[in-house]
C-alpha positions as CSV (number, residue, x, y, z in Angstrom):
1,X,314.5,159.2,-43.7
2,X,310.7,159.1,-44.4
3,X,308.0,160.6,-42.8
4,X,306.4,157.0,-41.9
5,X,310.2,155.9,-40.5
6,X,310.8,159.3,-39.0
7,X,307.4,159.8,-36.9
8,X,308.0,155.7,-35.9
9,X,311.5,156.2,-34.5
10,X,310.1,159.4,-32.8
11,X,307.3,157.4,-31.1
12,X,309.6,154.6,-29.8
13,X,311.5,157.5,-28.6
14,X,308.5,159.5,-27.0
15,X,306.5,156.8,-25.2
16,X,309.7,156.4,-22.7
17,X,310.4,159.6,-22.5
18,X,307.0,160.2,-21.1
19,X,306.4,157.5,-18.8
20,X,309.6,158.6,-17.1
21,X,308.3,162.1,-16.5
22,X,305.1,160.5,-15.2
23,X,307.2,158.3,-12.8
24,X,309.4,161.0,-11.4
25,X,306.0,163.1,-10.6
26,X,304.2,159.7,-8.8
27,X,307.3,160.3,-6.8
28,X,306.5,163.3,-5.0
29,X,302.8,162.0,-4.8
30,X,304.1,159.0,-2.8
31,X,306.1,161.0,-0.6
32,X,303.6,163.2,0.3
33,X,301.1,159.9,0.7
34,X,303.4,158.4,2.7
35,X,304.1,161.1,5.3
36,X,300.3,162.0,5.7
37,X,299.8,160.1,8.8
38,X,302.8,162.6,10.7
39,X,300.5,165.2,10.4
40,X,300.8,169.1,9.3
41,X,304.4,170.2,10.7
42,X,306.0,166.7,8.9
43,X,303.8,167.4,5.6
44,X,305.1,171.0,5.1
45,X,308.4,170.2,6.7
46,X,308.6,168.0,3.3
47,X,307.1,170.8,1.0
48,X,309.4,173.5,2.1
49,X,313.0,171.3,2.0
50,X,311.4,169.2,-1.7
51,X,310.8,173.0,-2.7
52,X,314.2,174.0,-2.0
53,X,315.8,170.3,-3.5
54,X,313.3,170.1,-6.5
55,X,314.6,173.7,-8.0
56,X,317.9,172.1,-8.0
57,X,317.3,169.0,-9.5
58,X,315.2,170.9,-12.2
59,X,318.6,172.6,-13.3
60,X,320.1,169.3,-13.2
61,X,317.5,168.2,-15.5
62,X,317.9,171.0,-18.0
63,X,321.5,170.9,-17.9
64,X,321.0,166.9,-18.8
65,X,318.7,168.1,-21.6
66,X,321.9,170.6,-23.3
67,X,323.8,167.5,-22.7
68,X,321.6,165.3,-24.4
69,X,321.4,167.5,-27.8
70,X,325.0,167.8,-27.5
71,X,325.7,163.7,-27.5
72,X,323.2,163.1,-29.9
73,X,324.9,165.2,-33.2
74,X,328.1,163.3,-31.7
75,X,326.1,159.8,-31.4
76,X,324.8,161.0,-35.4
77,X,328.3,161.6,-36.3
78,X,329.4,158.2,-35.8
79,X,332.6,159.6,-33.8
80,X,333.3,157.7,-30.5
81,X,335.7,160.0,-29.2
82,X,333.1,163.2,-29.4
83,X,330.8,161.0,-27.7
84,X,333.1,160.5,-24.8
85,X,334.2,164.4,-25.2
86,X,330.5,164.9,-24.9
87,X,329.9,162.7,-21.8
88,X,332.8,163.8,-19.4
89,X,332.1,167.3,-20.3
90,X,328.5,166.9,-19.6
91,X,329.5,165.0,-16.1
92,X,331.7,167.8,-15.0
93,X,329.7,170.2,-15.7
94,X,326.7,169.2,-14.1
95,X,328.1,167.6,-11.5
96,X,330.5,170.7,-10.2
97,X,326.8,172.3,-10.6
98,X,325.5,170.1,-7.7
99,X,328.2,170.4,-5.8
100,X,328.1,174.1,-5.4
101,X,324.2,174.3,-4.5
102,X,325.2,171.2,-1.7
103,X,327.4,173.7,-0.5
104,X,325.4,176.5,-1.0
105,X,322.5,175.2,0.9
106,X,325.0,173.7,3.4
107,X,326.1,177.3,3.8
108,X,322.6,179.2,4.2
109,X,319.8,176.3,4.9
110,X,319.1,178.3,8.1
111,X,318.7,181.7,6.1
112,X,316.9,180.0,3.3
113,X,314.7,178.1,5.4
114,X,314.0,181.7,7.3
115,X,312.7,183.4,4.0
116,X,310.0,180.9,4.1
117,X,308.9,180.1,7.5
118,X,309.7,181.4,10.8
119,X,308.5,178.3,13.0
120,X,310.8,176.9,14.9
121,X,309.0,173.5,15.2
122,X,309.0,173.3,11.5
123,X,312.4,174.8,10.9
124,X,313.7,171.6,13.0
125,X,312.0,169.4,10.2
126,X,312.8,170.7,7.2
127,X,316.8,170.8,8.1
128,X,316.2,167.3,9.1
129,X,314.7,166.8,6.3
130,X,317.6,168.2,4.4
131,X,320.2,167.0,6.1
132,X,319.4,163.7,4.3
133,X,317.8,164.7,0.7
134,X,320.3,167.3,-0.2
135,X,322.7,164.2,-0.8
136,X,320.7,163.5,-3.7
137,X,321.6,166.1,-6.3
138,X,324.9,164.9,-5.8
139,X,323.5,161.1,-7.3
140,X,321.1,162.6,-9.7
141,X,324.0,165.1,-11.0
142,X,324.8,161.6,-12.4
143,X,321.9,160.1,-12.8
144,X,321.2,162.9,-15.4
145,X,323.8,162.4,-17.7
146,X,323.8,159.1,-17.9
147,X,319.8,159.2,-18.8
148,X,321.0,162.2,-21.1
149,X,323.0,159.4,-23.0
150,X,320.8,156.4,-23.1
151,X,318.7,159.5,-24.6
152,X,320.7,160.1,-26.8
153,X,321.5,156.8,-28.6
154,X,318.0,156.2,-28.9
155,X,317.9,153.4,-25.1
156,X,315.3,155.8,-23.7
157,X,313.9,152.2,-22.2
158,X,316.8,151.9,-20.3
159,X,316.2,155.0,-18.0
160,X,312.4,153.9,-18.2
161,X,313.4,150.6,-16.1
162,X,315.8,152.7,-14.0
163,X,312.7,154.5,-12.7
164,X,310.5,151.4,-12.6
165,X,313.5,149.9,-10.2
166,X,313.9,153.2,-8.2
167,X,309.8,153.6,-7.7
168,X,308.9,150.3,-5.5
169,X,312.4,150.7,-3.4
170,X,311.7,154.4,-3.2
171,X,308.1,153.0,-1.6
172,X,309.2,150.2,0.6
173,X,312.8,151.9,2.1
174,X,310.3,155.3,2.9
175,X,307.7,153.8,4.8
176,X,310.1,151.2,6.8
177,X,312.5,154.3,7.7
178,X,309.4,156.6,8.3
179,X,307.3,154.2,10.7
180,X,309.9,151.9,11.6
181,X,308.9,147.8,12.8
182,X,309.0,146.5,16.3
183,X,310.3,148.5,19.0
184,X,311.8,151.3,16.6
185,X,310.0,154.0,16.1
186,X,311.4,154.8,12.6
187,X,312.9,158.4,11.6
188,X,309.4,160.2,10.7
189,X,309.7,162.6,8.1
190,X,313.5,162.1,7.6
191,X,312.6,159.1,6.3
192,X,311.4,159.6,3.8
193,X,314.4,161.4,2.5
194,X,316.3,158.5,3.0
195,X,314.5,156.3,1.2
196,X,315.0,158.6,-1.7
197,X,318.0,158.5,-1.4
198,X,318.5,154.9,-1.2
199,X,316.4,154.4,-4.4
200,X,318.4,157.3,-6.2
201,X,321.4,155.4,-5.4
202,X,320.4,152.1,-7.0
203,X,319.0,153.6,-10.0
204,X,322.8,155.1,-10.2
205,X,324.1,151.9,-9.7
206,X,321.2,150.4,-12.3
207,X,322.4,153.1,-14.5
208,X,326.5,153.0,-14.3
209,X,326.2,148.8,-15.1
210,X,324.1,150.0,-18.2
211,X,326.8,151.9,-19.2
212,X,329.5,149.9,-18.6
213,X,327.5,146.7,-20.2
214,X,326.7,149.5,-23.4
215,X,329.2,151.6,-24.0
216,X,331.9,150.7,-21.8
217,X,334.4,152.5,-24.0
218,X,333.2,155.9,-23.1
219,X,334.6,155.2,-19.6
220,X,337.9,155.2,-21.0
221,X,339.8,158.4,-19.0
222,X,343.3,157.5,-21.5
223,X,341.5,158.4,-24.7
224,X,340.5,162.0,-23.6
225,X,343.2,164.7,-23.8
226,X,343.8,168.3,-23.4
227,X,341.4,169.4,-26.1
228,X,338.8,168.5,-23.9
229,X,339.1,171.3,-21.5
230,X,337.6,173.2,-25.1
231,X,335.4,170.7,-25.1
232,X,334.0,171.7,-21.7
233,X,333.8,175.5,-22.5
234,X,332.0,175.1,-25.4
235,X,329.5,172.6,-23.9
236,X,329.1,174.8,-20.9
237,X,328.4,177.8,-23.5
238,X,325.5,175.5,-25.2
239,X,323.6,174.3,-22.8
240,X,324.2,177.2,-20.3
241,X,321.1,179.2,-21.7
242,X,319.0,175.7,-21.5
243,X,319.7,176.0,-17.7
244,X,319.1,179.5,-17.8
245,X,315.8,179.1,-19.3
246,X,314.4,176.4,-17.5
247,X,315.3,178.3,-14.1
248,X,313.7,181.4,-15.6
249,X,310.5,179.6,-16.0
250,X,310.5,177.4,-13.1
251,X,310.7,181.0,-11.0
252,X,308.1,182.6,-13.0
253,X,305.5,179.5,-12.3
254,X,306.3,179.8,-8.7
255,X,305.6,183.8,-8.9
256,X,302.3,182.8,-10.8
257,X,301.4,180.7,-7.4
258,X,302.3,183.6,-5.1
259,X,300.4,186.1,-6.9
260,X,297.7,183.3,-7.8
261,X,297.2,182.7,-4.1
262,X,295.9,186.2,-3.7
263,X,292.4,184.8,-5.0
264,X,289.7,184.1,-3.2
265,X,289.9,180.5,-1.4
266,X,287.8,178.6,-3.5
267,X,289.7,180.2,-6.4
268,X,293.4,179.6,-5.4
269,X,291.8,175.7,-4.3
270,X,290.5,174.8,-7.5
271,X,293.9,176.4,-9.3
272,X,295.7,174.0,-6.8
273,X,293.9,170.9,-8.0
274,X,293.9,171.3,-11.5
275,X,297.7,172.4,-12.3
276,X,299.3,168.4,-11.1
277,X,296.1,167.5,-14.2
278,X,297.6,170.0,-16.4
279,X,301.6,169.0,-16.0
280,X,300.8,165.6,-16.3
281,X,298.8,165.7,-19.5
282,X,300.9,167.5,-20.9
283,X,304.0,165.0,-20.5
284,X,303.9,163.5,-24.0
285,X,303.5,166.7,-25.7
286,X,306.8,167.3,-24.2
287,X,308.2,163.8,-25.2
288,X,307.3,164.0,-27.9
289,X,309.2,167.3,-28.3
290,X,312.3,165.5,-26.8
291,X,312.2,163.2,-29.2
292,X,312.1,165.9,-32.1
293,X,315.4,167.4,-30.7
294,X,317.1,164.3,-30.7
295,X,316.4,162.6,-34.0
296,X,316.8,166.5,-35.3
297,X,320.4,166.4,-33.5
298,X,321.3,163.2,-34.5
299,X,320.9,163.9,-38.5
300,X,323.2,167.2,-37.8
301,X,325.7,165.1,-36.7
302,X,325.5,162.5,-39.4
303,X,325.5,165.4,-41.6
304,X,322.4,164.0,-43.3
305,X,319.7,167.0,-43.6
306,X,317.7,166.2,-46.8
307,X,314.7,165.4,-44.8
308,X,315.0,168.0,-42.4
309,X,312.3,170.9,-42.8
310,X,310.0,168.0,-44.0
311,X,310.6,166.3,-40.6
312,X,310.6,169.5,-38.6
313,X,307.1,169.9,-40.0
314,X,305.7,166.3,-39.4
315,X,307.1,166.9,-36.0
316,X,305.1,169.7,-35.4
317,X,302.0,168.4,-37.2
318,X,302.3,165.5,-34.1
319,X,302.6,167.5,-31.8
320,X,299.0,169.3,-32.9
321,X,297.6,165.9,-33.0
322,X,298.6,164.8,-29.7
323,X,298.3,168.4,-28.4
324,X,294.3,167.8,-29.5
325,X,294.2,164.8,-28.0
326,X,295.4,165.9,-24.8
327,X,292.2,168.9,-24.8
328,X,289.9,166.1,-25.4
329,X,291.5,164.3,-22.4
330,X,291.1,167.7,-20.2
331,X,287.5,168.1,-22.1
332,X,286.3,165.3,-20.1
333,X,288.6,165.2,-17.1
334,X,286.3,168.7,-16.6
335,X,282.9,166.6,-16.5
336,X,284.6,163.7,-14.0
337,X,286.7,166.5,-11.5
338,X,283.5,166.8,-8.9
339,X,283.4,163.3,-8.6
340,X,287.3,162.8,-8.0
341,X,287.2,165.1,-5.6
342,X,283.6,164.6,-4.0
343,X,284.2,167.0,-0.6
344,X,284.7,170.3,-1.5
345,X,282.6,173.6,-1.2
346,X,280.3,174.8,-4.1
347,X,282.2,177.9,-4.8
348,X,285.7,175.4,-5.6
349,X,283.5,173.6,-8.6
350,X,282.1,176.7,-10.2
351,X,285.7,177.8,-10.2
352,X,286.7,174.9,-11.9
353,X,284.0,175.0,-14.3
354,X,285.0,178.5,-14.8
355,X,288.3,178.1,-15.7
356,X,287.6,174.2,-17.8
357,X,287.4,176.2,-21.1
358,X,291.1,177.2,-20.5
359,X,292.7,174.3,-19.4
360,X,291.2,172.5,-22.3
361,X,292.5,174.7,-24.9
362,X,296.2,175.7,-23.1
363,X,297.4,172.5,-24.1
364,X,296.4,173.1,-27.6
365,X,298.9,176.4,-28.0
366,X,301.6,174.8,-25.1
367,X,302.1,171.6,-27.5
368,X,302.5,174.0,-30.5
369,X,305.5,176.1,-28.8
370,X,307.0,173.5,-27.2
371,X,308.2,171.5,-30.0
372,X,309.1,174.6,-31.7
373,X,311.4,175.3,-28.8
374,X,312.9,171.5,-28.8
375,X,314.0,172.0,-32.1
376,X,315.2,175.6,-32.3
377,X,317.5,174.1,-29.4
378,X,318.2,171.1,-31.6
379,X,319.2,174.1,-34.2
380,X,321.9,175.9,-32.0
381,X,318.8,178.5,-31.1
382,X,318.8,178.5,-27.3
383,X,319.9,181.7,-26.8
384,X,316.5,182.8,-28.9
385,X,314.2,180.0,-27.1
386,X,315.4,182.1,-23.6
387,X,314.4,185.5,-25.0
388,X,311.2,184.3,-26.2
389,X,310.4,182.3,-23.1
390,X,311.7,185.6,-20.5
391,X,309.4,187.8,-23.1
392,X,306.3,185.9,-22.8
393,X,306.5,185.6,-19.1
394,X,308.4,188.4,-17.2
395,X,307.8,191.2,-19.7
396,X,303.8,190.2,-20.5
397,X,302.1,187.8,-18.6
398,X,303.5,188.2,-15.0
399,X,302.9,192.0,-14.7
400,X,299.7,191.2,-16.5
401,X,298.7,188.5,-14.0
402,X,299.5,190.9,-11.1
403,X,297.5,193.5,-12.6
404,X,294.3,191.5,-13.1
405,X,294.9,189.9,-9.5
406,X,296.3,192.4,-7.3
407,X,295.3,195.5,-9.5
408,X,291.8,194.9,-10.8
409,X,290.5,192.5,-8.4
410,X,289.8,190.3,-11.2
411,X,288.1,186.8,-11.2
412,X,289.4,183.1,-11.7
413,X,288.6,183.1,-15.3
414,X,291.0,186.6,-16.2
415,X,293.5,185.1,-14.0
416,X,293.6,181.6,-15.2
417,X,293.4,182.9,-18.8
418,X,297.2,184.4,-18.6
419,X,298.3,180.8,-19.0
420,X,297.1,180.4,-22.2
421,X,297.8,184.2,-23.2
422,X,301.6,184.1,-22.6
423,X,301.8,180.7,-25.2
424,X,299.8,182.3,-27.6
425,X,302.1,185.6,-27.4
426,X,305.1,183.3,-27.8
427,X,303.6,181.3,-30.7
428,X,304.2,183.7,-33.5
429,X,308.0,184.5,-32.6
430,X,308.6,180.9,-32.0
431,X,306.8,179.8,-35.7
432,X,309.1,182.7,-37.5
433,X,312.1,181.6,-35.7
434,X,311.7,178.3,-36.4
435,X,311.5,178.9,-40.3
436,X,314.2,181.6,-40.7
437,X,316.7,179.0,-39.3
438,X,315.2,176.3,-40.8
439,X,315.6,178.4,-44.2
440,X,319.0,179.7,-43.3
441,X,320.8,176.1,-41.8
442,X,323.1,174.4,-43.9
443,X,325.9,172.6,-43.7
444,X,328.3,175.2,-42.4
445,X,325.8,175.7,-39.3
446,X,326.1,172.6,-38.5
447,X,329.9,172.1,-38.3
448,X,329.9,175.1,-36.0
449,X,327.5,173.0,-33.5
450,X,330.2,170.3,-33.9
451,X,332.9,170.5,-31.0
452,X,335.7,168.6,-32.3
């Protein structure tokens, strides 16, 4: 494959890829819109039990992206059966996953709930809250994989229209069950979780007719057999450490918060309003990456590696492109931020001034390791991209957050500055890594990625 034809099937991949992201975060925005008007006890009701429901999903998620590396070397293969190997393996596994954190949480919510709050007011909420949302990891443990194989295949418009389906039901089913019409009063804050869950549920349904329409022979239980109990273990081996990782990082951002909030007000304020800015501009830098992983994964499976250093490398020369792009973005985002948010106290902008120089360059060194980390994964590497990742954050940057924070007293700009410290401690390892298994995959490597 040429560059030109490489970097073009990577774009068509991306620009999906993104837009989803973007649409699943608008989510949570709309929510949290939505339930406004109920006041403080409904809006933190919602924070504590989307906290709780939110760390699950994100496992579903990075389950969904093993999964999708997985079907994509069996999609480049050209094998059917691998696919479907692939696919119910992927179901099971993530879907047994859900089910034990339903139960889990079904278990414990009051105990869990306790850690975080001890008001009985809002304690009421928040199981109410639960008692409707936590029914949707069991649709998005679905969900998941069957985006993972759209993915896959290169159909990353079909999930695309899934969300843009899910989105305006997800806005119209909320605000009738939160406020009700006529004489009903509507369910307030539960509500809102049950228009979720409605929306979920049709994007499922969307999702399951795609399938069926698509690849309706993956759906056929009489062509698996007993080989794919192997199948299974191997899969869950693969993408076990993807799941690992992403937890590992997702509980190191929320420690960052914790130990964050120790600023000073105006500090921890203008922190809070610039990290949604940062996640979402960074959301085609990741797509991107995505993207990498799967074409990467496909020509393993095909067997077809020719092209694949050269491709690795236009890969990452994108992603400093759009990584560059996304500064300039930030760059004047910075100049525009007091007039977005007109109302707040002097002491919030000069924070946000203070720490502009940082959150224009951290997507600069983020781009750079995360499509290094795509495609290690791509590679068979995720094992490596896990002891990296733990490195960077829970041996260096955490105690050294704390230290500046809670030890030294230190100021917005020291504090903010570990973000872009622990990428650029992982960006050597992650550049070396990348080459030596560049330099040392071949063809045997590859067959061992192969499950069947």
């Amino acid at each position: 494959m040429s560059p030109q034809s490489y970097v073009k099937k990577n774009l068509s991949l991306a620009w999906p890829l993104a837009l989803n992201a973007l649409l699943m975060q608008s989510m949570l925005m709309i929510d949290t819109l939505l339930i406004s008007p109920l006041g403080e006890i409904s809006l933190a009701a919602m924070g504590i039990a989307s906290t709780i429901v939110f760390f699950v999903l994100g496992i579903q998620i990075a389950l969904a992206n093993g999964t999708q590396l997985v079907l994509s070397r069996a999609y480049g293969s050209g094998a059917e059966n691998s696919l479907r190997k692939g696919l119910w393996s992927g179901m099971s596994i993530n879907l047994s996953v859900a089910m034990l954190f339903f139960a889990l949480i079904k278990l414990f919510d009051r105990q869990l709930i306790g850690l975080l709050t001890d008001d009985a007011s809002l304690t009421t909420e928040v199981l109410r809250y639960l008692d409707v949302s936590l029914y949707i990891v069991l649709f998005n443990a679905i969900t998941q994989v069957m985006i993972a194989l759209f993915n896959a295949v290169g159909r990353t418009k079909i999930p695309f229209k899934g969300y843009l389906l899910e989105l305006p039901i997800n806005v119209a089913a909320s605000y009738l069950l939160i406020f009700g019409t006529g004489d009903w009063d509507g369910l307030g804050v539960q509500g809102a979780a049950a228009g979720s869950l409605i929306a979920i549920f049709v994007r499922m349904l969307f999702l399951g007719s795609c399938v069926r329409l698509y690849h309706a022979p993956l759906l056929d239980w009489s062509k698996l057999d007993a080989s794919l109990r192997q199948n299974m273990r191997n899969h869950f081996k693969e993408i076990f450490p993807v799941a690992a990782n992403m937890t590992m990082l997702q509980t190191g951002a929320t420690i960052y918060m914790l130990i964050l909030s120790q600023l000073p007000l105006s500090a921890y304020v203008a922190i809070t309003l610039i990290m949604p800015w940062v996640r979402a501009g960074t959301q085609f830098i990741t797509a991107w990456a995505h993207s990498s992983a799967i074409t990467v994964s496909q020509a393993i499976g095909s067997g077809q590696m020719g092209d694949l250093r050269k491709n690795v490398d236009v890969s990452i020369d994108i992603a400093v492109v759009i990584s560059l792009f996304s500064a300039l973005l930030f760059a004047a985002l910075s100049l525009v931020l007091p007039h977005i948010y007109p109302d707040l106290d002097d002491a919030t902008y000069y924070a946000l001034m203070a720490i502009a120089p940082l959150y224009i360059f951290l997507p600069i060194v983020r781009g750079y390791n995360t499509v290094h980390g795509h495609v290690l994964r791509a590679l068979g590497r995720t094992t490596s991209v896990f002891k990296i990742n733990f490195t960077g954050q829970w041996v260096i940057s955490l105690p050294l957050c704390a230290l500046i924070v809670i030890g030294l007293d230190g100021s917005i700009f020291w504090a903010f500055a570990v973000f872009p410290i622990e990428e650029l401690v992982k960006m050597l390892p992650f550049r070396y890594l990348a080459r030596k298994s560049l330099d040392e995959f071949d063809m045997s490597k590859a067959e061992k990625l192969m499950y069947d």
